[in-house]
C-alpha positions in Angstrom: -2.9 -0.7 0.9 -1.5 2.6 1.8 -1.1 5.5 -0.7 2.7 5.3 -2.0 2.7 8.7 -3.4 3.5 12.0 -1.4 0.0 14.7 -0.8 0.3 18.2 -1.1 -0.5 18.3 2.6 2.8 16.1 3.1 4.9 18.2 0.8 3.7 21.4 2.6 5.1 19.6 5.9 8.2 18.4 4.5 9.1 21.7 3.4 8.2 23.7 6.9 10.3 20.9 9.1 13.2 21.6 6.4 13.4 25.0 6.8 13.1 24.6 10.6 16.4 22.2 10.4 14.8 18.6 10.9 16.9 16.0 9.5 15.5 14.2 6.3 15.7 10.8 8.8 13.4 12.5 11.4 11.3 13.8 8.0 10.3 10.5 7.2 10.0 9.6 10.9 7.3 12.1 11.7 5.6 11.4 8.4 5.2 8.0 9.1 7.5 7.3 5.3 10.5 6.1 4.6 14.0 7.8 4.8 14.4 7.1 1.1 11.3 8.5 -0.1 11.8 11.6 1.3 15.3 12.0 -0.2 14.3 11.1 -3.6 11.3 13.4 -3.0 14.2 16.2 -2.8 16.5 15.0 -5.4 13.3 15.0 -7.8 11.6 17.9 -6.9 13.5 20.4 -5.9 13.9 23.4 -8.4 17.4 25.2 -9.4 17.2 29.4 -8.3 17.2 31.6 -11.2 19.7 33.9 -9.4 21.5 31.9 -6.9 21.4 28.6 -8.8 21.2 26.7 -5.7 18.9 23.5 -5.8 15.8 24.8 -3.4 12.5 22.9 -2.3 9.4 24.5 -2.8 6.3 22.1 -1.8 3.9 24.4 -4.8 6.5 23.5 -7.6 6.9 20.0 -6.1 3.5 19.1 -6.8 3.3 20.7 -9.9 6.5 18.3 -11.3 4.9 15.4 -9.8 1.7 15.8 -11.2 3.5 16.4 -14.5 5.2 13.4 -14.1 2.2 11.4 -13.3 1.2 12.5 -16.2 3.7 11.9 -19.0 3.5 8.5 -21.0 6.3 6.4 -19.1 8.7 4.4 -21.6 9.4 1.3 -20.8 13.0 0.4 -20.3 12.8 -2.4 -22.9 11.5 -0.2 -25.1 14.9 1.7 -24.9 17.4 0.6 -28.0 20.5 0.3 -26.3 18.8 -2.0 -23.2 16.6 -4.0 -26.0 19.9 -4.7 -28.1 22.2 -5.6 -25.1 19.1 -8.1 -24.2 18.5 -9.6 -27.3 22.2 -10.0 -28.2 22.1 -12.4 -25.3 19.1 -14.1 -25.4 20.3 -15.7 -28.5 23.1 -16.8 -27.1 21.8 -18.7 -25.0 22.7 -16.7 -21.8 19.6 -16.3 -19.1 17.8 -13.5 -18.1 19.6 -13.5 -14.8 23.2 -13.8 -16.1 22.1 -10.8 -18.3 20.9 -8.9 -15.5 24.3 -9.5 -13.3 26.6 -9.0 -16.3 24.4 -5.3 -17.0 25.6 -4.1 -14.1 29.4 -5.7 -14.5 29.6 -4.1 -17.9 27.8 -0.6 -17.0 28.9 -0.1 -13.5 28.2 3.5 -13.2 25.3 3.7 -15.1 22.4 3.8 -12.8 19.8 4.0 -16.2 20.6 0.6 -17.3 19.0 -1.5 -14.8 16.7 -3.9 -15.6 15.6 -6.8 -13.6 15.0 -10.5 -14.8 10.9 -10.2 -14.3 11.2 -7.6 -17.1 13.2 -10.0 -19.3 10.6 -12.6 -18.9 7.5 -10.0 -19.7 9.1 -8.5 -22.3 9.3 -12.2 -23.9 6.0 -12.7 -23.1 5.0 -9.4 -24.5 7.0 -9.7 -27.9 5.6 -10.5 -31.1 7.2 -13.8 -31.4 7.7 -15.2 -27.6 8.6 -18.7 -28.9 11.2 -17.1 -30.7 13.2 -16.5 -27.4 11.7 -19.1 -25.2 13.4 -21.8 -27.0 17.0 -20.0 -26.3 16.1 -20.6 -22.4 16.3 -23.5 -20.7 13.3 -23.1 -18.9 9.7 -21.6 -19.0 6.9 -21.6 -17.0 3.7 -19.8 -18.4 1.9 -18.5 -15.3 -1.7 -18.5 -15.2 -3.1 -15.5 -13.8 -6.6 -16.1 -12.3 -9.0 -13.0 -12.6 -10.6 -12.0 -9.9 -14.5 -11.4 -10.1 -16.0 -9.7 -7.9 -19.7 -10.3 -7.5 -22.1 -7.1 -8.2 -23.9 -7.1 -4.9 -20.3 -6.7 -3.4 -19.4 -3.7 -5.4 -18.6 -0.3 -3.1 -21.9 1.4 -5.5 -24.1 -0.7 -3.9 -23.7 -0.1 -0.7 -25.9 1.3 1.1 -26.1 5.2 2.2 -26.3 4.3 5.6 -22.5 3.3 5.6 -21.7 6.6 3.7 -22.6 9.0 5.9 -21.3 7.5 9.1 -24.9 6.7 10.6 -24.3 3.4 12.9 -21.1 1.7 14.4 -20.6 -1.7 12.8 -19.3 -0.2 9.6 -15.3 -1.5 9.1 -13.0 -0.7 6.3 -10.0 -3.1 5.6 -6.6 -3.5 4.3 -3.0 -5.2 4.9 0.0 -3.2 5.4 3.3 -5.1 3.8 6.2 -5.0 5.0 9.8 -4.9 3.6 10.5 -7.5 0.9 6.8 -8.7 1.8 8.3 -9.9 4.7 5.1 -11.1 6.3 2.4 -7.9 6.6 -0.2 -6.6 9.3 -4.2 -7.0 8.9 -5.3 -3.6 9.7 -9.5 -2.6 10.0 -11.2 0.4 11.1 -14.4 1.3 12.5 -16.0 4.2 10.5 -18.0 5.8 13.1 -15.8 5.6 16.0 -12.0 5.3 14.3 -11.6 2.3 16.4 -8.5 0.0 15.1 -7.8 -3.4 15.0 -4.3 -4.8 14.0 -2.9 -7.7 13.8 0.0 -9.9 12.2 -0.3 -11.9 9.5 2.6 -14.7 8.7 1.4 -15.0 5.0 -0.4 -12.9 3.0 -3.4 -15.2 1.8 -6.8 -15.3 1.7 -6.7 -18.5 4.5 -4.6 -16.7 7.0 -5.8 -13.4 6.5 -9.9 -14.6 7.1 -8.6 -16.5 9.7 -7.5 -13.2 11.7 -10.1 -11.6 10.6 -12.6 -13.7 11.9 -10.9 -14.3 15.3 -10.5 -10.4 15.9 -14.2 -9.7 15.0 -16.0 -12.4 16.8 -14.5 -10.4 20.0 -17.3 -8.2 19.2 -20.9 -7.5 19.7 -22.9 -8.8 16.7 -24.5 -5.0 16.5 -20.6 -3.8 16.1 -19.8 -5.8 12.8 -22.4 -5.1 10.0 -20.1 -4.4 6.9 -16.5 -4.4 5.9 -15.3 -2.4 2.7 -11.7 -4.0 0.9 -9.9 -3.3 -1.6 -9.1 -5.5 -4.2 -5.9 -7.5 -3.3 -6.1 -11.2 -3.4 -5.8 -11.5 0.2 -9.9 -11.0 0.4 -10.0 -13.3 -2.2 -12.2 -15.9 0.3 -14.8 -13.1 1.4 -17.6 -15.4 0.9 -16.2 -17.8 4.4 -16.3 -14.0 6.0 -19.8 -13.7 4.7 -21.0 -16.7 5.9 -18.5 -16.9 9.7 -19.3 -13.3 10.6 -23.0 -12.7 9.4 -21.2 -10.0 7.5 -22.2 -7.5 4.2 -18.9 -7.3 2.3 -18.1 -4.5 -0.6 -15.1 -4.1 -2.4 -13.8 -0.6 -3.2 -13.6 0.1 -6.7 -9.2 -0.7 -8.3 -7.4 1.8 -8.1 -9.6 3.9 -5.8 -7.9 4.2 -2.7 -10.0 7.5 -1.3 -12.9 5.1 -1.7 -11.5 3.8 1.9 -9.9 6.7 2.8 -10.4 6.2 6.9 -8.6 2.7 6.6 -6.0 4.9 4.1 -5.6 7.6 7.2 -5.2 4.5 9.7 -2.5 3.1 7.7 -0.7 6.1 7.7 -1.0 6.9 11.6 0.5 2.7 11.9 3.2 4.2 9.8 4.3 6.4 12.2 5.7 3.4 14.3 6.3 0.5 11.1 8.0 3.3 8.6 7.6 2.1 5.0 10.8 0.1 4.7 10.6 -2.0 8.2 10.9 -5.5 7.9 8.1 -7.6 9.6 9.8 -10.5 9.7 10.2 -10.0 13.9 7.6 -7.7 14.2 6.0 -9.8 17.4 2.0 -9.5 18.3 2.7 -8.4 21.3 4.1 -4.8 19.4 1.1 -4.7 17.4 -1.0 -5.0 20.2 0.5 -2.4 21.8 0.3 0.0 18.5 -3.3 -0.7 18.6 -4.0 0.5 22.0 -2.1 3.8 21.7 -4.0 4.8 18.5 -7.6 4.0 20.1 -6.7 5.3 23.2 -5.6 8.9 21.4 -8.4 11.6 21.4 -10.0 12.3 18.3 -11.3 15.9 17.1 -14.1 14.4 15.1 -15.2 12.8 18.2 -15.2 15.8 20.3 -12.2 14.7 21.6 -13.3 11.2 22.8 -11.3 8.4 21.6 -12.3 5.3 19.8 -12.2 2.7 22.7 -14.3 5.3 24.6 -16.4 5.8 21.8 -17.5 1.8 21.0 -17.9 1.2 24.6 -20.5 3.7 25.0 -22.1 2.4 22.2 -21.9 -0.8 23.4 -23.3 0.5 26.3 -26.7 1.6 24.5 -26.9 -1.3 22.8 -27.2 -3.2 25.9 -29.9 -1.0 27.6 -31.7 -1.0 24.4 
């Protein structure tokens, strides 16, 4: 999925169209983010003047914080005494994790720090030394199993073959979802290494059934020369890869967790579909027939790296000398 945190390329933008005058709103708009990320990104990282003490935004010192924040061990907010007290108070009396979580804010209305949802109730119970201790003051628990996905060597990204690393043959796709608000429904999007050539389209439910199902539908449009690997990353949505394998005659690799520049064309692609589904849009009425039309303005924009072809043109010609081969 896309990259959630701001580049130093993005900062350096952010801080040009400010000084020109651009509203945050049009900010976010032309980055392809969300209004609220951007004005966080201000509140957090701007730096106060020595002289003037006005708050200013410089993109160098912005990076700088962020990277020390990335950095810095984060403490957990039931580690915190006051939070853990107020929680535990209540547990043993019986009250729920949600009735703890409204009355929080009731009691602390103006304290933005002491926010907690009822997920972090529920791990932190899981997580405590003695979880039976406070599961028998709820009236109900569930244990969730969590399956653990394997992901068979053959498939891993460092055995893939050079071929697909330098950008030698068209065939080579990288994909990824796109969520949207409140994972309200999300958007199958693959790209075409050589060429940049896109494919979206809308998926209802983010599963491994209805995503192969799209998947396989888009890429059996093509020629069987034009779909020789796909790269994913690791959500559970490519959970069913080996019905891909087997439908499409298709290699498949998974990119490594956490290792989002190991698909960083389908990373770049995401962000140019960002420019028209901001993060924050719901997809909930998000129609194909919009999708559609996103598609075919990206592959029908020129591309440098192509010497200013664009992708459409670019997999029809080789389509074309596949055919006269």
């Amino acid at each position: 999925m896309a990259n959630n945190h701001l580049t130093a390329e993005e900062r350096v933008e952010i801080s040009r169209l400010h000084r020109e005058g651009v509203a945050k709103r049009r900010i976010a708009m032309l980055l392809g983010r969300a209004e609220t990320t951007i004005t966080r990104e201000f509140r957090r990282n701007s730096i106060t003047h020595r002289f003037s003490g006005r708050r200013k935004y410089c993109p160098i010192a912005a990076q700088r914080l962020c990277e020390q924040r990335r950095h810095q061990p984060r403490t957990k907010k039931m580690q915190r005494p006051e939070i853990r007290e107020y929680v535990d108070q209540r547990l043993k009396q019986y009250w729920s994790p949600d009735e703890i979580v409204g009355r929080m804010k009731f009691d602390f209305p103006n304290d933005p720090r002491l926010r907690i949802s009822h997920q972090t109730i529920y791990r932190a119970i899981n997580d405590s030394d003695n979880p039976r201790l406070y599961r028998q003051c709820l009236r109900r628990w569930r244990v969730r199993k969590h399956r653990r996905k394997h992901t068979p060597e053959a498939a891993k990204i460092a055995n893939r073959p050079e071929a697909i690393e330098r950008r030698e043959r068209v065939g080579d796709w990288e994909g990824d979802t796109i969520v949207g608000a409140g994972r309200s429904g999300g958007a199958l999007s693959m790209v075409e290494r050589q060429t940049g050539f896109i494919v979206l389209a809308k998926v209802d439910q983010l599963t491994s059934t209805a995503v192969n199902k799209r998947i396989i539908r888009r890429l059996k449009r093509l020629p069987r020369s034009q779909r020789q690997s796909i790269t994913f990353d690791n959500g559970s949505e490519f959970a069913g890869h080996e019905q891909l394998r087997k439908s499409l005659k298709i290699e498949i690799y998974f990119a490594d967790p956490r290792s989002p520049w190991q698909r960083g064309t389908n990373e770049n692609t995401n962000g140019l579909v960002r420019q028209f589904l901001p993060k924050g849009t719901s997809f909930r009425d998000l129609s194909h027939r919009k999708l559609s039309r996103i598609q075919t303005l990206l592959n029908e924009r020129p591309r440098k790296r192509l010497g200013y072809l664009t992708p459409q043109e670019a997999l029809h010609m080789d389509a074309s000398r596949a055919t006269l081969t």
